[in-house]
Residue, then its C-alpha position, 0 to 999 in steps of 0.5 A: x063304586x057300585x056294584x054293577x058298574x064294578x062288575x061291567x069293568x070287571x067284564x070288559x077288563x077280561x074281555x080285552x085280556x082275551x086274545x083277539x086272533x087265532x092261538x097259535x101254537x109255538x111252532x106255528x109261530x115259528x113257520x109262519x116268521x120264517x114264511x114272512x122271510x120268504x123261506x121256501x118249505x124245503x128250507x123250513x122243514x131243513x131248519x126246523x129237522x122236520x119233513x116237507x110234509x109235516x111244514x105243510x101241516x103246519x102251513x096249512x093249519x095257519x091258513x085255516x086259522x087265519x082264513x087266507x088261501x096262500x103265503x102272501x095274504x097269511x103274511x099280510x093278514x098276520x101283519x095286519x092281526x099283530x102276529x108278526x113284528 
């Protein structure tokens, strides 16, 4: 294989290991799947032994990272960007 060509499949190869959305962090991940049951943040933070306000942190960071301005559409975004199953 000549060089340049191995070198582009080497580039595109760790291009597409890159992940395509937001990185979120383990217990974003774990607020965002309980939001995506319809678990209400009072239910979360008891769940989770964490206060209100610390859930709404975390509920607030996964709109900003998935560029949404509520529940629903970070629902249906993280559909929609593979993050939930």
């Amino acid at each position: 294989v000549a060089p340049g060509l191995a070198s582009g499949l080497a580039g595109e190869i760790r291009r597409r290991a890159e992940p395509s959305g937001p990185v979120l962090s383990p217990r974003e991940r774990e607020v965002l799947d309980m939001i995506a049951v319809g678990k209400s943040i009072p239910a979360i933070a008891g769940e989770l032994f964490l206060a209100p306000s610390t859930i709404k942190t975390h509920v607030q960071r996964l709109y900003e990272k998935l560029e949404v301005s509520d529940r629903a559409a970070a629902v249906a975004e993280a559909m929609r960007r593979g993050l939930l199953e």
